[in-house]
Wavefront OBJ file of the C-alpha trace (Angstrom):
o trace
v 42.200 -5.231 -6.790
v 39.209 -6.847 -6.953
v 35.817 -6.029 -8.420
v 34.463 -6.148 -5.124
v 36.903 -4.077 -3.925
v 37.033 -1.426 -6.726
v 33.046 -0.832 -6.856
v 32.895 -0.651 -2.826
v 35.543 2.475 -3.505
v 34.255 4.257 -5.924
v 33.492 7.907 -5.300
v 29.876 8.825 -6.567
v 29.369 12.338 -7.636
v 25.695 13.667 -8.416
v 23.622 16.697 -8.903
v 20.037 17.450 -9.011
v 17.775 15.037 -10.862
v 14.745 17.819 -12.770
v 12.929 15.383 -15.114
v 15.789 13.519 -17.086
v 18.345 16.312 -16.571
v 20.626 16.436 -14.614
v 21.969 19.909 -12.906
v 25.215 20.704 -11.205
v 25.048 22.600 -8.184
v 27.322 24.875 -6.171
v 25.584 23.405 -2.852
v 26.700 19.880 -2.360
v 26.800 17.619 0.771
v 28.703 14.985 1.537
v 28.412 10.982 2.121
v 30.608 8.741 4.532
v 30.469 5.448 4.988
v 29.375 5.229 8.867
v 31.653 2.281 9.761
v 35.061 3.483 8.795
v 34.149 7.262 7.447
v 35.568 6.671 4.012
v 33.816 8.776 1.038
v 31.065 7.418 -0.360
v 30.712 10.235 -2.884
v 28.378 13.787 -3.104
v 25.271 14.875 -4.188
v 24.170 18.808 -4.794
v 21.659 20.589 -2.853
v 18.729 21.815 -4.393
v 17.527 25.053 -4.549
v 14.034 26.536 -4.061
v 13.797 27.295 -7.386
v 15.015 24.005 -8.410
v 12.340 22.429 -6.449
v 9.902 23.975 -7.424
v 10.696 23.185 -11.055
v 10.624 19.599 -10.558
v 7.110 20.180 -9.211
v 6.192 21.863 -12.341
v 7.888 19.332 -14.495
v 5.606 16.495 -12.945
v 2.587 18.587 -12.846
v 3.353 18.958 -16.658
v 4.125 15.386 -17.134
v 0.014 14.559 -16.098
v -0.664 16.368 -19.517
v 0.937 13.196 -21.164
v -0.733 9.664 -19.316
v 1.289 6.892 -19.940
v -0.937 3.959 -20.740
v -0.945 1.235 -17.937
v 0.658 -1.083 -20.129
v 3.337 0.867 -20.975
v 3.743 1.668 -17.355
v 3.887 -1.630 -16.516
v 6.612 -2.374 -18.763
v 8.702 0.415 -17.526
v 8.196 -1.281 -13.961
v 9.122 -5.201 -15.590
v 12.494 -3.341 -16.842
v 13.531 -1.825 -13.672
v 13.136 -5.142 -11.796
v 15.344 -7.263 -14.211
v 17.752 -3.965 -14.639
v 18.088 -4.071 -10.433
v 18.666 -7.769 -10.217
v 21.284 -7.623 -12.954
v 22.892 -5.144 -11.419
v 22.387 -6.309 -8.197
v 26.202 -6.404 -6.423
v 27.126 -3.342 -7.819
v 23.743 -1.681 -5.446
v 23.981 -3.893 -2.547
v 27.639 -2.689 -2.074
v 26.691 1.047 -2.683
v 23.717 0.534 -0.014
v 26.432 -1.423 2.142
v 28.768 2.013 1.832
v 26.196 4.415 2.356
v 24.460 3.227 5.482
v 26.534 0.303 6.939
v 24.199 -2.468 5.920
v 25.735 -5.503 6.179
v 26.699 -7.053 2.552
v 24.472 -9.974 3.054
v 21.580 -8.052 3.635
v 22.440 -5.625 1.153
v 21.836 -7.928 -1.288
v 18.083 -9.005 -0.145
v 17.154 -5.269 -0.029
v 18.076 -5.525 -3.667
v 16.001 -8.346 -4.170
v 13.090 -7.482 -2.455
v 13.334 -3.726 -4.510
v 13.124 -6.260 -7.743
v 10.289 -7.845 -6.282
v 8.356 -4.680 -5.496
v 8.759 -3.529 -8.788
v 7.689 -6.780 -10.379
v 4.328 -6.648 -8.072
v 3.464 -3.105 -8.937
v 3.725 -3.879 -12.458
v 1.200 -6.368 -11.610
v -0.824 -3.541 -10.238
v -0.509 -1.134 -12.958
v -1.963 -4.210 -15.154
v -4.521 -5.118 -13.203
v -5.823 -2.030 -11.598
v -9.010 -1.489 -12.912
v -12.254 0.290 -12.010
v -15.940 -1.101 -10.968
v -19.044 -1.607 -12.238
v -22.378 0.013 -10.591
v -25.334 -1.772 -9.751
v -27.607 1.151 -10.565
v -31.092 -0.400 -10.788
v -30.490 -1.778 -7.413
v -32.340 1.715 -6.684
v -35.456 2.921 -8.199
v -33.368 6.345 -8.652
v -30.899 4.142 -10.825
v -33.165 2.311 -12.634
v -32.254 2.726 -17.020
v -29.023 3.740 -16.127
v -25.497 2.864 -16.393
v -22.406 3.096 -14.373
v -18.961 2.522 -13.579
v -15.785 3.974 -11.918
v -12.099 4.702 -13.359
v -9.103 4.896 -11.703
v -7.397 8.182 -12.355
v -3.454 9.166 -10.952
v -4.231 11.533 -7.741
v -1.704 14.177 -9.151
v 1.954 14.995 -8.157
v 3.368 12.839 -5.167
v 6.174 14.231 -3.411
v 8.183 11.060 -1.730
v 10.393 11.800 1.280
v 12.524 8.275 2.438
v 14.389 7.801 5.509
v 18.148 6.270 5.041
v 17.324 2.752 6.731
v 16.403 1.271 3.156
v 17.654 3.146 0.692
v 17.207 1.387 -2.130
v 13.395 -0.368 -0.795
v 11.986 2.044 0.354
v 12.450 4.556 -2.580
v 11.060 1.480 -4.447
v 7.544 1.547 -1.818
v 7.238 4.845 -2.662
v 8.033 5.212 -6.829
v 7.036 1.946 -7.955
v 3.017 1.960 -7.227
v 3.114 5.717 -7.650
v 3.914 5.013 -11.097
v 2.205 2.140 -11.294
v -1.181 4.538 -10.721
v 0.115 7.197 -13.205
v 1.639 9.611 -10.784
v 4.783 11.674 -11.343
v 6.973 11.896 -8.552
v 9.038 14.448 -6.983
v 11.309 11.999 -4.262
v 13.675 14.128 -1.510
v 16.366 10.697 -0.537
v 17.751 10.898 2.921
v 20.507 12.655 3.268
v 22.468 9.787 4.503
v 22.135 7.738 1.556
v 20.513 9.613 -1.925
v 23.262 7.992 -4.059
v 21.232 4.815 -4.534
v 18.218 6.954 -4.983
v 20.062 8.282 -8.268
v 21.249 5.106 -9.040
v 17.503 3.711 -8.991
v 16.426 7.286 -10.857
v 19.226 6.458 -13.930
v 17.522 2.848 -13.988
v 14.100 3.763 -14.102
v 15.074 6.608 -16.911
v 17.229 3.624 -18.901
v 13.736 1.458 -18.811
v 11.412 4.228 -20.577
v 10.212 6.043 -17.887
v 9.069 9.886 -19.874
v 11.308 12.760 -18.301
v 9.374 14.794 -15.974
v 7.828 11.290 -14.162
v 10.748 11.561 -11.725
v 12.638 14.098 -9.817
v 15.429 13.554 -7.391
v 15.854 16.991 -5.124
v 18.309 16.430 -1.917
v 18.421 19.673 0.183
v 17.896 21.163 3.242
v 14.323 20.999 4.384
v 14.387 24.584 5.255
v 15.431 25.493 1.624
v 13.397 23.249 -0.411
v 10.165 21.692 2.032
v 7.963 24.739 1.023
v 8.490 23.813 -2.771
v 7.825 20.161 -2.293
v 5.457 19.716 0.771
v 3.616 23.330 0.392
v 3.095 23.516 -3.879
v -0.700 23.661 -4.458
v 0.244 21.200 -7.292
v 1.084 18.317 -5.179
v -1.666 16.383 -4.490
v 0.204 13.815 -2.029
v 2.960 13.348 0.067
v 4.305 9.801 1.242
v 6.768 9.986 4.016
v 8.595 7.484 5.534
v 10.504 8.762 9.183
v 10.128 10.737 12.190
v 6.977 10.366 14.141
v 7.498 14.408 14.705
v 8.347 15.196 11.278
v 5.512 13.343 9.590
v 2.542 14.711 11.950
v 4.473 17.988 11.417
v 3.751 17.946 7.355
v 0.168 16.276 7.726
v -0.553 19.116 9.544
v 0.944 21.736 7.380
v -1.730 21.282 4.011
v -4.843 18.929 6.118
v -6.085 18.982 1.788
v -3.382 16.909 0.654
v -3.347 13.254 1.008
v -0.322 12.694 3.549
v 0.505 8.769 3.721
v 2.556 8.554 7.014
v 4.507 5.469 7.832
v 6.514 6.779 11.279
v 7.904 4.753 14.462
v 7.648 1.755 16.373
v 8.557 -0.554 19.408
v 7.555 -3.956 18.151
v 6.313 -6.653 21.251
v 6.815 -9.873 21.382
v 5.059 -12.021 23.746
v 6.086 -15.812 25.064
v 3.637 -17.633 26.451
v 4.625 -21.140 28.472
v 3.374 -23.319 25.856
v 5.585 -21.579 23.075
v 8.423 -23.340 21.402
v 11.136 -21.413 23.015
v 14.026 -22.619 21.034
v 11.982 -21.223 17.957
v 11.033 -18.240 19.375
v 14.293 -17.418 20.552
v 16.128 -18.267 17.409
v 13.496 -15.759 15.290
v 13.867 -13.339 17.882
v 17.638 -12.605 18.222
v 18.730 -11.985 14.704
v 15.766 -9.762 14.258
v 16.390 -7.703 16.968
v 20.055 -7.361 15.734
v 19.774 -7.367 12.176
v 21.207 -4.093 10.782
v 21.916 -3.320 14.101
v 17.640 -2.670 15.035
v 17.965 0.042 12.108
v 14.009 -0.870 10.942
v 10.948 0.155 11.996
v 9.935 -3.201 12.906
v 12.942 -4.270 14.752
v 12.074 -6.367 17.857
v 12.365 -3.953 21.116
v 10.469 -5.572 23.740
v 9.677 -9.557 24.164
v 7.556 -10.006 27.010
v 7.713 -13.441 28.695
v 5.680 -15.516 31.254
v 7.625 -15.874 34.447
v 7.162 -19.611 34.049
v 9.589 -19.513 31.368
v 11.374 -16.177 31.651
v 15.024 -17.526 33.266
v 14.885 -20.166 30.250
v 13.832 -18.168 27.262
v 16.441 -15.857 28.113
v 19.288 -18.244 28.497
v 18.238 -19.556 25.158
v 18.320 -16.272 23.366
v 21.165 -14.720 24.905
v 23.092 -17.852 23.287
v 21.344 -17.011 19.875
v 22.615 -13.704 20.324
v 26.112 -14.676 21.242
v 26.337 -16.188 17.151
v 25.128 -13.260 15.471
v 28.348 -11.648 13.980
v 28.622 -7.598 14.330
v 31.351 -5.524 12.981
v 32.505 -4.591 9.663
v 29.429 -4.706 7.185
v 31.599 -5.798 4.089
v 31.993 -8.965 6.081
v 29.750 -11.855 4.540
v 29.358 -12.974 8.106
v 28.141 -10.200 9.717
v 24.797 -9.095 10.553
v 25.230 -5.931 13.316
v 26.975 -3.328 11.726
v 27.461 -0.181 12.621
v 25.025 2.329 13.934
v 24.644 5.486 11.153
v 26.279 7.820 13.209
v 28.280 8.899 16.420
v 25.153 10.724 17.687
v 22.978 7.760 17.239
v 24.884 5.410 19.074
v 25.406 7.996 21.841
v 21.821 8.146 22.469
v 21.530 4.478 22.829
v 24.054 3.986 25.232
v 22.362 6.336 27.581
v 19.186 4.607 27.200
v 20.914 1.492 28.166
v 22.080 2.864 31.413
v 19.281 4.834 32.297
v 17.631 2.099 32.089
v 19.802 0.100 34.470
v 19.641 2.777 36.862
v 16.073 1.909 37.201
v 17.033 -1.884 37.759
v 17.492 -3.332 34.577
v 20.380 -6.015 34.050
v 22.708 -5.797 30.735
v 22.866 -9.715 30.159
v 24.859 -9.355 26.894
v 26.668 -6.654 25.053
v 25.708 -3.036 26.547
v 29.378 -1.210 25.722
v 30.343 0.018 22.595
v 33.435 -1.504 21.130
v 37.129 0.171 19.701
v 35.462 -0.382 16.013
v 32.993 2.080 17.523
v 30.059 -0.965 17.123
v 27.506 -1.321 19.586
v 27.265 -5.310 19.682
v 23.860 -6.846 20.144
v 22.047 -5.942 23.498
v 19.882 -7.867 25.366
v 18.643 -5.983 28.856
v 16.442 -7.853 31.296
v 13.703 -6.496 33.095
v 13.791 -2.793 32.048
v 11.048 -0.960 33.909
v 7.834 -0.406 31.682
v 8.280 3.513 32.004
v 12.453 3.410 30.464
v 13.159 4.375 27.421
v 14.396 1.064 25.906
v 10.801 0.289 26.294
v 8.553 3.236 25.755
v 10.550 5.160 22.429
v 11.686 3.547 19.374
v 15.569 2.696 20.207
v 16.567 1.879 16.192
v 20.028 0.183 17.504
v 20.495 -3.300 18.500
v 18.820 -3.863 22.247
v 16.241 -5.338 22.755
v 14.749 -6.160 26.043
v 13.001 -9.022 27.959
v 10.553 -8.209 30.509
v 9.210 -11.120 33.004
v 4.811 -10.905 32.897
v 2.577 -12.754 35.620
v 0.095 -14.094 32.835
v -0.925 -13.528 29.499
v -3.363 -10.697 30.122
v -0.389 -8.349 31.960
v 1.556 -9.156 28.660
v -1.125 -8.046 25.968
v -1.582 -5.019 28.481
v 1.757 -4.347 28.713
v 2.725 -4.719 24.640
v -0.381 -2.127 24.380
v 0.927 0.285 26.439
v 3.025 2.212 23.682
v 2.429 5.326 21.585
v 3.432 2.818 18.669
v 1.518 0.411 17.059
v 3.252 -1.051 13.796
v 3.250 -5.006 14.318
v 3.210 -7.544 17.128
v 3.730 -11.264 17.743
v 2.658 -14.019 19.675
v 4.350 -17.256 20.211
v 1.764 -19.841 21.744
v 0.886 -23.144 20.820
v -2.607 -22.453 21.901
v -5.135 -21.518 19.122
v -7.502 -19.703 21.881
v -4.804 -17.456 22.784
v -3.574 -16.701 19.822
v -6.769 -15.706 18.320
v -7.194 -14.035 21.346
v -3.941 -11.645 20.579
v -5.056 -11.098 17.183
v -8.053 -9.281 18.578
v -6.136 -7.678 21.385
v -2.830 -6.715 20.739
v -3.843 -3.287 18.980
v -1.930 -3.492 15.863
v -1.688 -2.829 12.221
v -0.189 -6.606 11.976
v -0.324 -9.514 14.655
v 1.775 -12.036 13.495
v 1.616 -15.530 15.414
v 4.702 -17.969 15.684
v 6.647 -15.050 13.330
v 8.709 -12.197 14.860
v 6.797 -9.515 14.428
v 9.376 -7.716 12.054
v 8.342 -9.884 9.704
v 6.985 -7.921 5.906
v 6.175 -9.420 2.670
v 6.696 -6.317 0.100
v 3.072 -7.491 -1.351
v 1.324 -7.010 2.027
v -0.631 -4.255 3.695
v 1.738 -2.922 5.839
v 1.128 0.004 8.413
v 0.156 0.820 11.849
v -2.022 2.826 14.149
v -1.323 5.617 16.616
v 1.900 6.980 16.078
v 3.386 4.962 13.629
v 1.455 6.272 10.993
v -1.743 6.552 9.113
v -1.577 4.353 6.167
v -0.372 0.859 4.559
v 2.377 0.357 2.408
v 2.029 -2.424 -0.361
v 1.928 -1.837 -4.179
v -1.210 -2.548 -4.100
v -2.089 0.085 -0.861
v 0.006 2.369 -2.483
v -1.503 2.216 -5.547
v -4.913 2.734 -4.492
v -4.144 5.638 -2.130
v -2.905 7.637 -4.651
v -5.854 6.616 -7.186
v -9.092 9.244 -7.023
v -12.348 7.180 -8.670
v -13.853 8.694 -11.212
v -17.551 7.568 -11.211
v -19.237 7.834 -14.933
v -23.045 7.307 -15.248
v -25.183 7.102 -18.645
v -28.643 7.772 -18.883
v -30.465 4.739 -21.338
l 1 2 3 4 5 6 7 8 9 10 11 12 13 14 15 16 17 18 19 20 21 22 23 24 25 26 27 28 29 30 31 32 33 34 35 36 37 38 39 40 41 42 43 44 45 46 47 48 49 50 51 52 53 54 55 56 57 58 59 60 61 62 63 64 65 66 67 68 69 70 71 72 73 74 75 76 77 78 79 80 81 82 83 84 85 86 87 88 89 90 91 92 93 94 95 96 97 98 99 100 101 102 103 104 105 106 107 108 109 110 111 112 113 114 115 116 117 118 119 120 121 122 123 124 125 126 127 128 129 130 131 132 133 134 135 136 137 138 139 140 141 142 143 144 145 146 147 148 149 150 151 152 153 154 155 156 157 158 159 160 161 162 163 164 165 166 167 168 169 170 171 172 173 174 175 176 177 178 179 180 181 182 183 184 185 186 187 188 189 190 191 192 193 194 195 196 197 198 199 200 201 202 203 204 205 206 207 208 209 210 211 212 213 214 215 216 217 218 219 220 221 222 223 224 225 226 227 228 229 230 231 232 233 234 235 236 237 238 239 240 241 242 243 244 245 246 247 248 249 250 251 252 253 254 255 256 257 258 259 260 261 262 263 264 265 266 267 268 269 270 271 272 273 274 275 276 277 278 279 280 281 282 283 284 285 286 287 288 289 290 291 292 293 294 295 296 297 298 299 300 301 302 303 304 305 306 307 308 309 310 311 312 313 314 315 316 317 318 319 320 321 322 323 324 325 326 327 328 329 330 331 332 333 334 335 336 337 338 339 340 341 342 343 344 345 346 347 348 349 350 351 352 353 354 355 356 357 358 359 360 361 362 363 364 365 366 367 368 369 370 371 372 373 374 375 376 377 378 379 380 381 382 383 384 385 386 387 388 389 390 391 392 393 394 395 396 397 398 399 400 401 402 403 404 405 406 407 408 409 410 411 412 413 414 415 416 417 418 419 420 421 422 423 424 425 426 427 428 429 430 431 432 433 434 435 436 437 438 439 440 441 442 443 444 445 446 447 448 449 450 451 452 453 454 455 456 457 458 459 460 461 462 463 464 465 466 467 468 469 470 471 472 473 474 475 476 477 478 479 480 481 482
């Protein structure tokens, strides 16, 4: 048997993760892998009680700063310690979710990478000076600011990313001095262990990090309610997250939610380009990410033609099992998942849309790459976030229907233009009502250094080590009198 082989089947038991011990617990749910429902391992189920201790532990932890610098080399550790281990996480992210290998790897790299930036941050981070004579008020005086840690942040992560998006949430968190008490998805918290051991191997002081899976029921009034957390980041359901903003307006709730991500193809675009960008990240881990591409409008002029081109594209993208180094579509996480998106496919034929490509699901129980034409504005494929592999192409009379169209969403993540003129796309920039407009670049593109959030419902903040970082920073102002 192969190394490969003998890490991809290994069955991972954990506990509960309280400051750097780890508990046993009666309560324990189970992981399958969602492409052939093999074990991926267990983790326990925390209790209220148990919750609410890892609160207290990383309230208790703020009694004992760690010095940036010696936060920062925690931070350099766990980058090198992720990369070096870097096949034996990509195949437990691969066996927990169904990521394809290949792109289990990147997620590995780009975790490295957003460690290694907010180390940069927790170096760099520093406070202001005041110009205080610039008033007559001011004048003999001297002032600056500080950055202090906010408090406690509770981090709740969705399964897509397992290993990533923990990394969005812990890295600048600790980067700014904050402990952190992280709930993992339920579909995949093994890697969020795996990451917790790492981080504990490279310094980091026990009671910085807690890892509590539960039931939200049992332990959301420890972690979301606790007058001692100060913030909550949360990565997921549009419902969910408005839900706990709502639930304590005092705390600082950073929200990054849904999305439907536009494109729009204007007759002057390279279409080859566009369509070659387009398809594989529609597709890629089968349209499991919040910036998957869901709906490319195109100008009639070129609407039969761009879609010949990238229903070819789409024809090469391999789906099926995700230890395949070929493959890209893998499955969908579960049966109920895959149901739904069926039944948005043919409700949305049976308001006159055409399946053009894929459209059934298959005897491996994969739903291949979908490309609909011309679902109606109102259909679901178009107007909810479909996180599976369809994406649709919808035929516009001019450029002004399009940027209406792309608009008309409850979402409002990140966008994309293709157009070789400058005009227009500086014209989109302005329009298309956005956290991100990208131009030439499917919108599902994300540097882990870059501002990254939307408006409406897809949330209320930016991601970035350095967003992170300063969201969960208060500034201390400190004046003397001369």
């Amino acid at each position: 048997m192969s190394l490969t082989t003998a890490l991809s089947r290994q069955v991972l038991e954990r506990g509960v993760l309280l400051g750097g011990e780890e508990i046993s617990t009666s309560s324990r749910a189970h992981v399958t892998n969602p492409y052939d429902g093999e074990a991926v391992g267990s983790v326990g189920q925390a209790t209220a009680a148990q919750a609410t201790a890892a609160v207290g532990l990383a309230h208790a932890a703020l009694d004992a700063p760690i010095p940036a610098h010696e936060r920062a080399t925690v931070l350099d550790r766990v980058a090198e310690e992720l990369l070096r281990r870097r096949e034996e996480l990509a195949l437990l992210i691969s066996s927990e979710v169904g990521k394809p290998i290949a792109l289990a790897r990147s997620e590995v790299d780009r975790a490295a990478s957003t460690y290694r930036v907010s180390a940069a941050v927790a170096r760099t981070r520093t406070g202001n000076m005041v110009a205080m004579d610039a008033t007559a008020a001011g004048a003999n005086k001297l002032a600056y600011t500080v950055n202090r840690p906010i408090g406690v942040v509770t981090a709740i992560t969705p399964f897509n990313f397992p290993l990533n998006l923990v990394a969005h949430k812990l890295a600048p968190a600790l980067a700014a001095g904050c402990p952190v008490v992280l709930k993992p998805a339920p579909q995949s918290p093994l890697t969020a262990f795996v990451l917790a051991d790492i981080c504990t191997a490279a310094g980091l002081p026990a009671g910085y990090l807690s890892v509590v899976p539960g039931e939200p029921a049992e332990i959301s009034a420890s972690i979301v309610q606790d007058p001692r957390v100060a913030a909550i980041s949360f990565t997921g359901s549009t419902e969910v997250g408005w839900h706990i903003a709502a639930s304590d307006p005092r705390k600082k709730v950073l929200l990054e939610l849904g999305n439907a991500s536009p494109a729009i193809i204007e007759p002057d675009a390279d279409l080859e380009r566009a369509a070659n960008l387009l398809a594989p990240n529609a597709f890629v881990f089968a349209g499991q990410t919040c910036v998957s591409v869901q709906r490319i409008y195109v100008d009639r002029a070129v609407h039969g033609e761009f879609l010949d081109l990238l229903v070819a594209r789409t024809g090469e993208i391999v789906s099926g099992d995700p230890r395949d180094e070929q493959v890209v579509c893998g499955p969908l996480i579960d049966n109920r998942v895959a149901e739904r998106t069926l039944a948005a496919i043919r409700s949305a034929t049976e308001q006159g849309a055409e399946v053009v490509s894929g459209g059934e699901r298959r005897s491996d129980g994969v739903v291949p790459p979908t490309v609909v034409n011309n679902a109606a504005q109102s259909s679901d494929l178009i107007q909810k976030e479909a996180f599976a592999p369809v994406v649709s192409v919808v035929g516009v009379e001019s450029f002004d229907q399009a940027i209406d169209m792309a608009n008309d969403s409850q979402y409002g993540l990140q966008a994309a233009v293709f157009t070789q003129n400058l005009d227009k796309a500086l014209a989109a920039t302005d329009r298309l009502d956005f956290g991100a407009v990208l131009v030439n670049e499917a919108p599902s593109f994300r540097a882990d250094n870059m501002p990254y959030g939307g408006l409406r419902n897809s949330g209320n903040t930016k991601e970035g080590p350095e967003s992170t970082a300063s969201a969960l920073t208060v500034e201390r102002l400190c004046v003397f009198s001369r």
